[in-house]
Steps between C-alpha positions, in 0.01 A plus 500: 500500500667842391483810752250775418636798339683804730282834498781621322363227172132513594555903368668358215220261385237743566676792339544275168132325525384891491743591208403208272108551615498851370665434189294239415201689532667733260547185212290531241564141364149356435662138592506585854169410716353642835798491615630502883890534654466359828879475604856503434790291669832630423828319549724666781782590260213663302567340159168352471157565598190256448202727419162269604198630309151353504230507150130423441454337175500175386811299384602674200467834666762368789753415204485823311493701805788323598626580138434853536690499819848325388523780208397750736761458731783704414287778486395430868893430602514876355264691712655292778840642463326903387284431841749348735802550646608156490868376481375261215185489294364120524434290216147424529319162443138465536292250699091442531479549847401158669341632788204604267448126347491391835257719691257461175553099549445521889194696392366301256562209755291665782237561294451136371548365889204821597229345236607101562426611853156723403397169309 
């Protein structure tokens, strides 16, 4: 099990979530879907940063938004270095954030247990 992050990174990851969550509001690429960033973890030596991002939409939607994303990154890595004072600007990879999937499955689960109960 890996320590949480120092205040010092929790800043980090919420500074970048913000940077890449107002710049993608500002993308006017018609692949991208409703489309949520719900965190960042950065590695300590700040090289990389894993952006976690959440989309309603069925499965196609997921891919191109994904798509979208990947060729939208360096643009992102730029207004991360114009908006930060960082020592490095991370490479960014995105991620469907898991949490999502799971609280919708622990949801959907509920429900079903609810009406097998009501029945």
């Amino acid at each position: 099990m890996s320590k949480p992050p120092s205040n010092r990174m929790r800043k980090v990851n919420e500074l970048i979530r913000e940077v890449v969550a107002e710049e993608a509001t500002e993308l006017k690429d018609p692949r991208i879907g409703f489309l949520t960033i719900t965190g960042a973890d950065t590695a300590p030596n700040l090289r990389n940063a894993i952006v976690f991002y959440s989309v309603i939409g069925d499965d196609e939607q997921h891919v191109e938004t994904a798509r979208a994303l990947k060729s939208a990154a360096p643009r992102f890595q730029a207004a991360i270095a114009s908006q930060t004072r960082l020592k490095y600007t991370p490479v960014l990879e995105f991620r469907v954030d898991p949490a999502i999937g799971e609280g919708l499955r622990m949801d959907r689960l509920l429900h079903e247990l609810q009406e097998e109960g009501d029945s």
